[in-house]
Legacy VTK file of the C-alpha trace (Angstrom):
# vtk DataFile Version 3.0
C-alpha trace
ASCII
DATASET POLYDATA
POINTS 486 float
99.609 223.280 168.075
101.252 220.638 165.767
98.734 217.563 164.976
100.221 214.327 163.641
99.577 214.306 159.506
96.338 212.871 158.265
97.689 209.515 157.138
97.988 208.469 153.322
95.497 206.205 151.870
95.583 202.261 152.274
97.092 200.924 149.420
95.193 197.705 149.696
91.948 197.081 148.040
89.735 193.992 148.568
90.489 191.181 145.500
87.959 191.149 142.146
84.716 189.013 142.999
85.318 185.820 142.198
88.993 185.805 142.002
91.355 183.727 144.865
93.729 185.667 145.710
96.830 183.591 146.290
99.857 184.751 147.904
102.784 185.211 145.345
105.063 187.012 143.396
102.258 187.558 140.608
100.175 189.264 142.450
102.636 191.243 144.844
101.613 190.094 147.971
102.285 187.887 150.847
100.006 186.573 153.571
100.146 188.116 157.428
101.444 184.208 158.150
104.050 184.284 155.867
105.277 188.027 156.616
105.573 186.960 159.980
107.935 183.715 159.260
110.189 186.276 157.376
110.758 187.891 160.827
110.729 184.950 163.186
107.652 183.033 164.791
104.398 184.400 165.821
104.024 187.318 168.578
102.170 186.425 171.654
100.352 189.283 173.348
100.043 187.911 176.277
102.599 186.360 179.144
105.685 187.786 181.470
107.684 188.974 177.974
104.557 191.243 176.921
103.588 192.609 180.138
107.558 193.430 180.694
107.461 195.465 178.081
104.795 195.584 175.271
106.408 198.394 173.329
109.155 196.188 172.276
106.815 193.593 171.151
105.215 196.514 169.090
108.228 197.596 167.533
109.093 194.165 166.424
105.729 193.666 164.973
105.989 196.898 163.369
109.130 195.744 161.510
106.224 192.851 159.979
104.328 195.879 158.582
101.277 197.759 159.206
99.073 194.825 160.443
101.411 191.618 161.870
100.015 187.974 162.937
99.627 187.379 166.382
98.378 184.806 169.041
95.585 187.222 171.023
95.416 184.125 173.660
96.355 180.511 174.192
95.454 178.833 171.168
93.799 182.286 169.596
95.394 183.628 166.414
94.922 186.804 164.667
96.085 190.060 163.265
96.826 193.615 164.518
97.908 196.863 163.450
101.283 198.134 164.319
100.879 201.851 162.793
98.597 204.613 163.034
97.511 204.528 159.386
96.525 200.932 159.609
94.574 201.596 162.390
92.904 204.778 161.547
91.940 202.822 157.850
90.060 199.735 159.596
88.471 201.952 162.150
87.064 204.341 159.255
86.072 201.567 157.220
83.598 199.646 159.879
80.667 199.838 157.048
82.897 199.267 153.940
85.575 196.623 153.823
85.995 195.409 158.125
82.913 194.470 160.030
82.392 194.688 163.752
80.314 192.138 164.139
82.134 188.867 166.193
79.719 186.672 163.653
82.533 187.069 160.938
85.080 185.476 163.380
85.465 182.240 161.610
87.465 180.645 164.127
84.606 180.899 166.841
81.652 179.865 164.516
84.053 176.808 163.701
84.187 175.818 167.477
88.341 175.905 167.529
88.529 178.652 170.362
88.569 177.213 173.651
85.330 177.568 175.593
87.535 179.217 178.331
89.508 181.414 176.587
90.199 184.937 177.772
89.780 186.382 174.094
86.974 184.367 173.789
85.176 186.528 176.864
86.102 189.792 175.873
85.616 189.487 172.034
82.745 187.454 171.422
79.468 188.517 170.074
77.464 190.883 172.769
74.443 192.859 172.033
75.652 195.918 172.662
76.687 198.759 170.365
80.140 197.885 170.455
79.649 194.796 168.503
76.876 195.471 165.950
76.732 196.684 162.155
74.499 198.816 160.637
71.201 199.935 162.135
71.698 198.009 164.539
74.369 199.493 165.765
72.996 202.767 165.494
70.051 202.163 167.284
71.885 200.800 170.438
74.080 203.613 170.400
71.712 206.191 169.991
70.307 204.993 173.305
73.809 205.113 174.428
74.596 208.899 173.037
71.148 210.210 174.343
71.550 209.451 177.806
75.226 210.131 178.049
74.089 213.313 176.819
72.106 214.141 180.004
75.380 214.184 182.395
76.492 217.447 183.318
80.103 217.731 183.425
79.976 220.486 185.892
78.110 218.158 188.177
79.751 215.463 187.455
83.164 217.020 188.292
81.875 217.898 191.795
80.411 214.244 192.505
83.806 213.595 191.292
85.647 215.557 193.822
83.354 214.813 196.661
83.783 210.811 195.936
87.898 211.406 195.851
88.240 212.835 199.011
85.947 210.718 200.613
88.486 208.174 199.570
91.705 210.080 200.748
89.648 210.648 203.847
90.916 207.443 204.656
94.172 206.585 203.654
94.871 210.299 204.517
96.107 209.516 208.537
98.128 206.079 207.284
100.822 207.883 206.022
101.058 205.102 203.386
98.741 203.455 200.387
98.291 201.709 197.269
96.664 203.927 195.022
95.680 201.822 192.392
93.512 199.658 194.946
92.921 202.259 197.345
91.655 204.725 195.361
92.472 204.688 191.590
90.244 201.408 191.169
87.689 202.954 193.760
87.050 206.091 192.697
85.348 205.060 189.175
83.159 202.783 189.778
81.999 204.612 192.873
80.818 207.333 190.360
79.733 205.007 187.507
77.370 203.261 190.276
76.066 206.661 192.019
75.394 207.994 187.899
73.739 204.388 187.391
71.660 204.270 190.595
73.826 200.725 191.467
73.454 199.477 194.937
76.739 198.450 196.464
76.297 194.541 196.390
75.482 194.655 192.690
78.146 196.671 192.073
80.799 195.062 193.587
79.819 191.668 191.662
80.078 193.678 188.411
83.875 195.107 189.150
85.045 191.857 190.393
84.197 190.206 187.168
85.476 192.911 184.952
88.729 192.512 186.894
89.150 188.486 186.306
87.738 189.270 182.560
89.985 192.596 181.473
93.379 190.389 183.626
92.167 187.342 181.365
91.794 185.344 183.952
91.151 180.981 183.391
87.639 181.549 185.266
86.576 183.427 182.394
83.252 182.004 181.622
82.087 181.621 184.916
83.433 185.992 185.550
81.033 186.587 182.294
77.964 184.678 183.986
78.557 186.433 186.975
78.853 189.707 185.171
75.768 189.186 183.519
73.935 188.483 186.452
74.756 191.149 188.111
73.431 193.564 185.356
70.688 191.386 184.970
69.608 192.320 188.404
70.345 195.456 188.402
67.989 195.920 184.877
64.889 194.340 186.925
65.482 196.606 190.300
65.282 200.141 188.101
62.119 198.218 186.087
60.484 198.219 189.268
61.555 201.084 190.367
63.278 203.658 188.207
64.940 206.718 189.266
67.616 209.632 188.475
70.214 207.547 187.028
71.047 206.406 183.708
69.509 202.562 183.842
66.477 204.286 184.622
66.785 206.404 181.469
68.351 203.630 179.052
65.160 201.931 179.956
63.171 204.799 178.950
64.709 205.170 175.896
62.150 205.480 172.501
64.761 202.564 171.318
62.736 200.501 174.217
65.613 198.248 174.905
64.499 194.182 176.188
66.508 193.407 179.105
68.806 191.102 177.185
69.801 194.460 175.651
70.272 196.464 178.810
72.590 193.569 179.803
75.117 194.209 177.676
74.432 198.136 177.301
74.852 198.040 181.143
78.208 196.279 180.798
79.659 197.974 177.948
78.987 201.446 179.667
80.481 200.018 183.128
82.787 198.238 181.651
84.407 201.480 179.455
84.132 203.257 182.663
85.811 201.566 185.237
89.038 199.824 184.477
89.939 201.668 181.848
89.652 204.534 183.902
91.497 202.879 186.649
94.563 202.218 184.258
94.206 206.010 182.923
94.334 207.530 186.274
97.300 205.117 187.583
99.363 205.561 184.920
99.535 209.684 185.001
99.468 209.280 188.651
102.844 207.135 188.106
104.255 209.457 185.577
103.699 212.410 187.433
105.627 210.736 190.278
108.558 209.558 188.631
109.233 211.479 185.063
111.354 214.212 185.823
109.270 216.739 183.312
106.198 216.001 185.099
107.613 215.543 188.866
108.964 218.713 189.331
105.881 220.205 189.094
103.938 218.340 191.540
107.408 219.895 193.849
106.602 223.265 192.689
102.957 222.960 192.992
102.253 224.044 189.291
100.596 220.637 189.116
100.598 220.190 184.923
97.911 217.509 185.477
96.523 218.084 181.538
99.749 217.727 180.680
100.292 214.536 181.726
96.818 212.725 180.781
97.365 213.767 176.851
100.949 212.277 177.329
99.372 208.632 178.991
96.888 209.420 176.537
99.327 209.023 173.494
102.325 207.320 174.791
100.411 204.301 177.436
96.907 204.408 176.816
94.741 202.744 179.131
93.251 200.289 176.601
96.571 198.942 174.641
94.909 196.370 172.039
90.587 196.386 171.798
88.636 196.914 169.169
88.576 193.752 166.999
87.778 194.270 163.501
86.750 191.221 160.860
87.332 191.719 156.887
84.189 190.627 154.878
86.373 189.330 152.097
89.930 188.708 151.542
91.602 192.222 151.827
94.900 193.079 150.715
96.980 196.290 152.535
100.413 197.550 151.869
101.056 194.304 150.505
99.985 192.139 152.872
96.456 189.737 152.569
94.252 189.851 155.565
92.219 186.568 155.105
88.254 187.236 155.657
87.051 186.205 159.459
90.144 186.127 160.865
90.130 188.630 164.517
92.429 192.028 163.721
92.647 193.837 166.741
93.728 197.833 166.757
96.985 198.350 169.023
95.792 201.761 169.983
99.302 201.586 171.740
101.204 200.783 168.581
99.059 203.510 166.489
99.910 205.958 169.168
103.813 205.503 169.382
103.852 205.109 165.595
107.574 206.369 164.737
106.300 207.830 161.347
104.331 210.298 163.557
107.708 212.137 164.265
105.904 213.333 167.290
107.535 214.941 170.643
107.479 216.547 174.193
106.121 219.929 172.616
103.269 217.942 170.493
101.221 216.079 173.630
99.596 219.422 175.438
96.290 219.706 173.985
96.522 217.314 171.028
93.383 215.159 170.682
94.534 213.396 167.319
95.716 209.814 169.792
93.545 206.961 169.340
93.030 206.636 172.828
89.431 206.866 172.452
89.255 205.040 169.262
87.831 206.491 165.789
85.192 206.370 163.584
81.834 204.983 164.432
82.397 203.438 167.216
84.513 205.897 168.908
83.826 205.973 172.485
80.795 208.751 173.105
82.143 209.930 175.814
85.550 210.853 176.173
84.586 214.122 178.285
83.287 212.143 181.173
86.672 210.371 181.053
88.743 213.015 181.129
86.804 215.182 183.917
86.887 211.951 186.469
90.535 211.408 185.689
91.718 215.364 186.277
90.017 215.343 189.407
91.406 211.903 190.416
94.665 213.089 189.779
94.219 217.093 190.815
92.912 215.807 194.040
94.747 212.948 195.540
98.598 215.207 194.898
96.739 218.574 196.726
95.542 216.582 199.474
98.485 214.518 199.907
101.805 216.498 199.501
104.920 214.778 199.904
103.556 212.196 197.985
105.987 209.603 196.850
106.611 205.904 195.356
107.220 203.784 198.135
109.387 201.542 196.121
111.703 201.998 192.641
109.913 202.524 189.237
111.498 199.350 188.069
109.772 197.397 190.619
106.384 198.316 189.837
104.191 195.395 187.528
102.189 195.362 184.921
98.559 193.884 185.288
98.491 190.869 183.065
96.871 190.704 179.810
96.667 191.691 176.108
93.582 194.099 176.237
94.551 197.268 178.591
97.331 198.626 179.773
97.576 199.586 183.659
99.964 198.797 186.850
98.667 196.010 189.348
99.975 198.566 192.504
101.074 201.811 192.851
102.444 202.235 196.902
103.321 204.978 197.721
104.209 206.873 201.475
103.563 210.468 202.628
103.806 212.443 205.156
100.242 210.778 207.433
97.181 214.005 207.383
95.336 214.144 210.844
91.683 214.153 210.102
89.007 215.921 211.882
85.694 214.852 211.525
83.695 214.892 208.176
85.526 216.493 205.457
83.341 215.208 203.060
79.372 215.721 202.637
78.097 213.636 200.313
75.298 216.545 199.074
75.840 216.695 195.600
72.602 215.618 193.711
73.386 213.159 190.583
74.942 214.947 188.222
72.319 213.804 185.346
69.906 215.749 183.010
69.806 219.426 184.214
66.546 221.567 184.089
67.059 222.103 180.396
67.408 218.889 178.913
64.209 217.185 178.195
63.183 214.175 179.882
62.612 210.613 177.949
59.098 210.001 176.805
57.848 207.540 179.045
54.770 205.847 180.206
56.579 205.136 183.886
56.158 207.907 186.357
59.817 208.877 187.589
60.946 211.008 190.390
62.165 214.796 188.834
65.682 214.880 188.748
66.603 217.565 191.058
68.295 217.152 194.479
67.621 213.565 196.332
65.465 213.702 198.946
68.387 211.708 200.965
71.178 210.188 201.008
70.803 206.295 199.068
71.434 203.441 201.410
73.586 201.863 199.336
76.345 204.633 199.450
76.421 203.487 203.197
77.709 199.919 202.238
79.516 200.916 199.561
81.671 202.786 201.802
82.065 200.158 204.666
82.841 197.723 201.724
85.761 200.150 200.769
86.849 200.029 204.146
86.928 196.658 204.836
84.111 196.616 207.561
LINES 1 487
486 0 1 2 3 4 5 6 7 8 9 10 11 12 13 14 15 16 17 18 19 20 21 22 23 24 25 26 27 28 29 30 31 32 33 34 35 36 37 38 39 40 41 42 43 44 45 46 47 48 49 50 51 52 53 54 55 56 57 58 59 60 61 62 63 64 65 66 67 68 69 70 71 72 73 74 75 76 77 78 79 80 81 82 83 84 85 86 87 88 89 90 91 92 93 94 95 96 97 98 99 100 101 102 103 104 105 106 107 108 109 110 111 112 113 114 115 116 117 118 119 120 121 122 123 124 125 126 127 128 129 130 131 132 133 134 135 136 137 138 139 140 141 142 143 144 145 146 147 148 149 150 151 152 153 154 155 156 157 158 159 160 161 162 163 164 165 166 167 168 169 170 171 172 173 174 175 176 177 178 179 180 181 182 183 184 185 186 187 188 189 190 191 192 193 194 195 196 197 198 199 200 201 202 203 204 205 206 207 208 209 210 211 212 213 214 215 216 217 218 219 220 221 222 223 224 225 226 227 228 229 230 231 232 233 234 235 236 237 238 239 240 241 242 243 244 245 246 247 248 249 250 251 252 253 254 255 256 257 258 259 260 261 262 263 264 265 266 267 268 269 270 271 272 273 274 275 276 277 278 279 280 281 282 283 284 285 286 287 288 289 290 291 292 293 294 295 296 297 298 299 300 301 302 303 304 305 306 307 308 309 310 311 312 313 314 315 316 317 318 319 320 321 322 323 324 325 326 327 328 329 330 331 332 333 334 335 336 337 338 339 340 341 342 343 344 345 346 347 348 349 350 351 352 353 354 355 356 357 358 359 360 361 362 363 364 365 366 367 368 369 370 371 372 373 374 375 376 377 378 379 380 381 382 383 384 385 386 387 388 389 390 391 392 393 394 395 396 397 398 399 400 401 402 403 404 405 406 407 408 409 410 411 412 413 414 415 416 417 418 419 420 421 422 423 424 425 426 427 428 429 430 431 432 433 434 435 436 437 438 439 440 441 442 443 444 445 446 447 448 449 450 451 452 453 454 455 456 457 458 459 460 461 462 463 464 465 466 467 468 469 470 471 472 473 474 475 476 477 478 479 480 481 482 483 484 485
């Protein structure tokens, strides 16, 4: 298997203490601002034009150079990458040179972006590992990394299956869905709330406000309060009474997290796990259905399903542009001076279609060098769980449904809105309608968390032993009627 070749070195190196660094011919450089006036006026990642087609927008910002000015939101300026090496440097160099931590954003501390601002709700400062330096940041992860590590992907793949075609159970006899909100968007948070013990209510206020916050939507602050809330509640029911789930076991964690910090653990963990998994799922559903090197086989029924989520993976991944990144001092690379404080997101979309990469059809099967997932230390911890909930989404919906179809041309289909991920807003689609005949689906699977060899988490709150519920939860009940509309 060919891998894409590890990148060269940055060029760039931060300026001598002490000395300005000025834009000029004497010192070889220019700024991103001025870079970007050589090539016309500033990008916008955002609006109709980007959503049309963001990988024309990257290819003119690639012309720039390796990291090219942009306007993240209304009134919001900052930088990106446009290539993989760019990328792959800031991501590597989170403890050296580029800081995580939304406190360097000089444009925030200075009050200039607007209260209301999309970019202001998904990239300011959150305690949560995503955002933090340092030990911080590896103390909120290692909560994170410990508790992940008690899902068993065996398990998890059957509470996977078991929650998909409970969902095809019912668009099965219409003949007829949208499976982006019928069951794309459905299917992961259903699992993220049975693995986090989430009552339906709760949940349901935590996707709806991850919708309006990852579409950028003008209600922004009052999606975040809502959001918060919602884990909030959620923090103080597993307090009280803690279970088989992971809330129960963050809680329990040595790192003894204050509910402040299960907020935003809570949200970063839901939040990873549900729309982006939405988009990753709908767009290899999509592909499968309409690229002739992946719709044949779902004709043939040598479903290449793998096939098709490294090729999303690396050519539309489900997060486009994430991962801001602030440079402690003035920084120069490939020429260019990134001033300190000012917002430099990572296109994993740009990195990913890089042209340099000389990559093709034969290189996507199997090749895990995309940056998808991101790199370096904050790399998402678990791309496994990802993967196994999307190749059952995917594996499932085209055996249960064949004939399966778009019920409308490609070109028609939309992009959801926004600068941050990358997904479609439908997907309808027809097929031939599947009588049903009672139950097809018993929901018997016990959580798929901490088998009988992984040690619990030292704790001085009693919790139930996580084998095999003693019945079903209540809240699976209402989830379901909510999904139906009852």
């Amino acid at each position: 298997m060919t891998h894409p070749p590890t990148p060269p070195p940055a060029t760039g190196s931060a300026p001598p203490p002490g000395c300005p660094v000025t834009p000029g011919a004497e010192h070889g450089t220019r700024s991103a601002r001025e870079a970007s006036e050589d090539a016309g006026s500033v990008v916008r990642l955002y609006g109709e034009a980007f959503s049309a087609d963001p990988q024309a927008v990257y290819r003119r910002l690639r012309s720039i150079g390796g990291i090219a000015p942009v306007e993240i939101a209304p009134g919001v300026q900052g930088l990106i990458t446009t290539t993989y090496a760019a990328a792959l440097h800031l991501l590597r160099n989170t403890s050296g040179q580029f800081a995580k931590s939304p406190q360097h954003w000089r444009a925030l501390a200075a009050g200039e972006v607007p209260a209301d601002s999309p970019a202001r709700m998904m990239m300011m400062e959150r305690n949560n590992a995503l955002w933090k330096d340092g030990w911080e940041h590896t103390r909120l992860r290692g909560a994170i990394s410990d508790t992940l590590l008690g899902v068993d992907l065996h398990a998890l793949r059957g509470l996977a299956t078991g929650s998909a075609d409970r969902l095809i159970d019912v668009i099965a006899p219409r003949g007829s869905a949208d499976l982006v909100g019928d069951y794309a968007a459905r299917l992961p948070m259903a699992i993220l709330f049975d693995l986090f013990g989430c009552p339906g209510p709760i949940g349901h206020r935590i996707v709806t406000s991850l919708d309006k916050l990852f579409d950028t939507a003008q209600d922004a602050a009052a999606a975040n309060a809502e959001l918060e809330g919602a884990c909030l509640e959620l923090t103080q029911l597993k307090r009280q009474t803690p279970g088989a789930d992971m809330t129960s076991w963050l809680l329990a964690h040595p790192a003894q997290l204050t509910d402040a910090e299960m907020i935003q653990q809570i949200l970063l963990l839901i939040g990873a796990g549900t729309v982006p998994s939405t988009n990753l799922i709908g767009n290899a559903l999509t592909l499968m259905l309409t690229d002739d090197r992946f719709a044949g086989s779902v004709l043939d029924g040598a479903q290449s399903v793998g096939g098709a989520l490294d090729y999303v993976l690396w050519n539309d991944p489900p997060m486009a542009n994430y991962s801001p990144l602030y440079a402690r001092q003035d920084t120069i690379y490939e020429g260019i001076l990134i001033p300190a404080g000012v917002p430099i997101l990572i296109s994993f979309a740009a990195a990913n279609t890089d042209p340099s990469l000389r990559l093709n059809d034969a290189h996507w099967a199997g090749n895990e060098a995309h940056l998808a997932f991101s790199a370096g230390a904050h790399r998402c911890p678990a791309p496994d769980l990802a993967r196994v909930i999307a190749e059952v989404a995917v594996e499932r919906i085209l055996d249960r449904l064949p004939g399966l179809e778009l019920a409308c041309p490609a070109q028609q289909l939309g992009r959801r809105p926004g600068t941050f991920h990358s997904g479609w807003t439908a997907l309808p689609v027809v097929f031939p309608p599947v009588a049903m005949s009672g139950d097809s689906w018993t929901p018997s699977t016990p959580p798929p968390l901490r088998t009988a060899s992984t040690p619990p988490v030292a704790t001085s709150t009693p919790k139930p032993a996580p084998s095999a519920p003693k019945g079903p939860r209540r809240w699976l009940s209402s989830l379901v009627a909510w999904w139906r509309g009852q």
